[in-house]
C-alpha positions as CSV (number, residue, x, y, z in Angstrom):
1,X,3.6,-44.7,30.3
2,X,5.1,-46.9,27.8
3,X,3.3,-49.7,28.6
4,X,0.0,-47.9,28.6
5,X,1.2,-47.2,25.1
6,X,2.2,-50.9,24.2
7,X,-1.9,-51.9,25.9
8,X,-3.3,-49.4,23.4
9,X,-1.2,-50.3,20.5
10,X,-2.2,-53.4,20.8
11,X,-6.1,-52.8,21.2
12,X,-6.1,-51.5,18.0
13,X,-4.0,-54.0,16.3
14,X,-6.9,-56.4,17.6
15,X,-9.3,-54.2,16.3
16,X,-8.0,-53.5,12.9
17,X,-7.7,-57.6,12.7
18,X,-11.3,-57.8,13.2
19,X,-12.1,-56.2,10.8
20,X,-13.6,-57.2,7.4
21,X,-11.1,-56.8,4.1
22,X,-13.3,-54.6,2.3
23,X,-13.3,-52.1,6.2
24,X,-9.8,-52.5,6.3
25,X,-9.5,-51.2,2.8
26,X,-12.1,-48.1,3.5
27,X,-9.8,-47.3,6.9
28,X,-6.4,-47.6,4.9
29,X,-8.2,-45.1,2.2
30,X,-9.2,-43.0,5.0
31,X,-6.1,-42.6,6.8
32,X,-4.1,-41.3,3.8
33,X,-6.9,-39.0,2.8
34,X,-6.2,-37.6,5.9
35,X,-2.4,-37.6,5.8
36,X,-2.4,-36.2,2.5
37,X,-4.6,-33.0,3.5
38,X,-2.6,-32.7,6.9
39,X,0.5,-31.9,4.1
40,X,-1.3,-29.8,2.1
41,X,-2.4,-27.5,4.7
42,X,1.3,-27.4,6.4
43,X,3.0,-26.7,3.3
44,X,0.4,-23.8,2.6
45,X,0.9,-22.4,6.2
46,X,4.7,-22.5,5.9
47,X,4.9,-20.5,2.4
48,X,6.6,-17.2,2.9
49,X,4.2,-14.4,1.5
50,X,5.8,-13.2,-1.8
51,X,7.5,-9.5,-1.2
52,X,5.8,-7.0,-3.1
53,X,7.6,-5.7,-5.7
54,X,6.3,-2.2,-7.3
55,X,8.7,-0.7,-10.0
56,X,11.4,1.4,-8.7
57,X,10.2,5.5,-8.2
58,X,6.9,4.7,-8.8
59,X,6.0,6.6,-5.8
60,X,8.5,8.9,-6.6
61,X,6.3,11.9,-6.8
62,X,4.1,10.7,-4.4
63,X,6.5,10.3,-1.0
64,X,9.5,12.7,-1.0
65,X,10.0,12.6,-4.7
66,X,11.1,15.7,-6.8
67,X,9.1,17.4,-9.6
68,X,10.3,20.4,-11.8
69,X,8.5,23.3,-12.5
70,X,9.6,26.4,-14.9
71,X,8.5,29.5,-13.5
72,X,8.5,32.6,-16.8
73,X,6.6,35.9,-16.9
74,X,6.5,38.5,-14.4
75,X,8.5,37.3,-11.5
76,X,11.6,38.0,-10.0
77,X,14.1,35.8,-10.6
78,X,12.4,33.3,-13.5
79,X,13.9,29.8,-14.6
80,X,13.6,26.2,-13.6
81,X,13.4,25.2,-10.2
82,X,13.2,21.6,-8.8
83,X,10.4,21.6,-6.2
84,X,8.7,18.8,-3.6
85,X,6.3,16.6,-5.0
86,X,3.0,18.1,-3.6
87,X,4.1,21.4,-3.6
88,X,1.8,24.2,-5.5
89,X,1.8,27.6,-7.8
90,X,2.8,29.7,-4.3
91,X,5.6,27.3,-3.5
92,X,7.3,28.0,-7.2
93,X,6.5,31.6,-7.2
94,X,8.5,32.0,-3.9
95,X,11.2,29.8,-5.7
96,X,11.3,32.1,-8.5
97,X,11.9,35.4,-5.8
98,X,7.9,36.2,-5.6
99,X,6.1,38.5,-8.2
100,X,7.2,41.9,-9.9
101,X,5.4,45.3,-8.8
102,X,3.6,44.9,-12.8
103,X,2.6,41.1,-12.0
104,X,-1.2,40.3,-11.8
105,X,-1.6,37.6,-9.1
106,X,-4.9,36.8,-10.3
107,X,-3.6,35.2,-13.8
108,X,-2.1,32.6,-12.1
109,X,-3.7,30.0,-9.2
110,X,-1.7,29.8,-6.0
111,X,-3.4,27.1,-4.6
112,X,-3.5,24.7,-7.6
113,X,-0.8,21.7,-7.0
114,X,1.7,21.3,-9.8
115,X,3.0,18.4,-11.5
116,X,6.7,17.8,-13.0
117,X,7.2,19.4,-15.7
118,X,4.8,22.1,-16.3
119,X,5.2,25.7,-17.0
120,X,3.8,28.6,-14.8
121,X,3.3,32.1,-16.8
122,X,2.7,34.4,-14.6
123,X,1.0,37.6,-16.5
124,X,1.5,41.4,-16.7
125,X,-1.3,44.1,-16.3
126,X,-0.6,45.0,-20.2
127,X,-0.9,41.3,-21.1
128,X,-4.1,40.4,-18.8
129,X,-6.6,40.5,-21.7
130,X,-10.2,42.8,-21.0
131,X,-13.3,40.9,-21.4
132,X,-14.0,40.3,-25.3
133,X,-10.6,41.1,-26.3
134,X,-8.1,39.3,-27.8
135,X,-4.9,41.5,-27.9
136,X,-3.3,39.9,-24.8
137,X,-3.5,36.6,-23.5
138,X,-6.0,34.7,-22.0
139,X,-5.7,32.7,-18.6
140,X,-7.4,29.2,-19.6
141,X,-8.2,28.5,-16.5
142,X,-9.6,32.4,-14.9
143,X,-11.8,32.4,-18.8
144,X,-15.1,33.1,-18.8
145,X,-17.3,32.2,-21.3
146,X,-17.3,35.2,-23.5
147,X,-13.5,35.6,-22.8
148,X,-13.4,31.8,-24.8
149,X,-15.3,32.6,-27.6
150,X,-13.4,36.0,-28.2
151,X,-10.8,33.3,-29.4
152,X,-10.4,32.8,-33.3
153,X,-13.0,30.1,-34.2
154,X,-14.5,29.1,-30.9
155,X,-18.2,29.8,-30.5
156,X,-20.4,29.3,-27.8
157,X,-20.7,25.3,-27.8
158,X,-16.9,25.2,-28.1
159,X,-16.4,27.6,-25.2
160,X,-18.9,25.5,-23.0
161,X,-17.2,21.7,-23.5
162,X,-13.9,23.9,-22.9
163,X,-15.4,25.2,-19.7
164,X,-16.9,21.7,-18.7
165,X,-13.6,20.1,-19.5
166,X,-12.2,22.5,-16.7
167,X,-15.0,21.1,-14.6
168,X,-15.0,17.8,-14.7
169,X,-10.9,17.6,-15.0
170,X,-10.0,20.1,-12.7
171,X,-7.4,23.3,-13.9
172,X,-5.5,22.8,-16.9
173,X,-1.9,21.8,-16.0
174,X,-0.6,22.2,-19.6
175,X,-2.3,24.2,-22.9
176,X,-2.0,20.6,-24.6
177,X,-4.8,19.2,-22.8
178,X,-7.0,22.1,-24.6
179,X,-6.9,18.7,-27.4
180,X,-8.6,16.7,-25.4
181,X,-11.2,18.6,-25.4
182,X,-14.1,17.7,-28.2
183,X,-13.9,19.8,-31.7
184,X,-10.0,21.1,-30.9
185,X,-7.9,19.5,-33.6
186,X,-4.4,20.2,-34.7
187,X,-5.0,23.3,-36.7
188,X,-7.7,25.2,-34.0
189,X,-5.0,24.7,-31.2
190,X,-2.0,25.9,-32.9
191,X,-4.2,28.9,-33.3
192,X,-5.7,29.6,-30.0
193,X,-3.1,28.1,-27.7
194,X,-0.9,31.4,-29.3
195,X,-3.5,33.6,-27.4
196,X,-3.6,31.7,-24.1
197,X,-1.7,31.2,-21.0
198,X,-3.0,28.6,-18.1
């Protein structure tokens, strides 16, 4: 075997020789094209992929994180309970020892998933306001379109971007976001959001 090696070694010794100065240049440019792209693409192959690197609880809600939730009104045992991320309204109602016998479950949406930090208001039948009245409060997100405008300056067009707010954004998780809404500055909300309830 080695002297098969020495034999071929030496054929292309003798070829190389052969050659003209201006080939031998071309081959010698040639060959370290080649060596420099072999390193190239075996440093490249051999870099470790960096680690992600995310922030820390910034799935913290997301995967076996804890939200808060303060349950008031007309339940049982009301206060501030610390809940699953993902859970929703029924999960904090049961947390707060489930409704009272004067409770209206219909001012409040069981299925809706709740976020840290909000406030659930769970209403009584006295407080559940009739349609076109004003004397009790309002569920922002049960109104209908006449319960809206029965609200101190809100008309119909008002009532309508409110409605298509809810629409396009989903329920109303907090009153605040009522200022998102287009023609509901400072002055309109401190007035309305003292007749409402989500």
């Amino acid at each position: 075997m080695e002297a098969l090696n020495t034999f071929r070694m030496d054929q292309i010794k003798s070829w190389y020789s052969a050659q003209s100065p201006q080939s031998k240049k071309r081959i010698f440019l040639g060959l370290g094209l080649v060596a420099l792209l072999a390193g190239i693409y075996f440093s490249q192959s051999t870099k470790q992929e960096p680690a992600l690197s995310l922030p820390i609880g910034a799935f913290s809600q997301e995967v076996g994180g804890a939200i808060f939730i303060h349950v008031v009104g007309e339940v049982n045992e009301p206060g501030l309970f610390e809940l699953k991320a993902g859970s929703r309204v029924q999960d904090a109602l049961t947390a707060a020892g489930g409704l009272t016998n004067r409770a209206v479950q219909g001012s409040v949406n069981l299925a809706r998933m709740l976020s840290d930090g909000e406030q659930i208001v769970v209403l009584s039948v006295d407080q559940m306001a009739g349609s076109g009245e004003s004397s009790g409060y309002i569920s922002l997100n049960q109104a209908t379109q006449e319960q809206l405008e029965s609200l101190s300056g809100v008309g119909p067009a008002l009532a309508g971007r409110i409605l298509e707010y809810k629409k396009a954004n989903g329920s109303f998780s907090d009153l605040d976001q009522l200022r998102e809404v287009s023609g509901i500055g400072a002055k309109l909300f401190e007035s309305i959001s003292k007749e409402l309830t989500l």
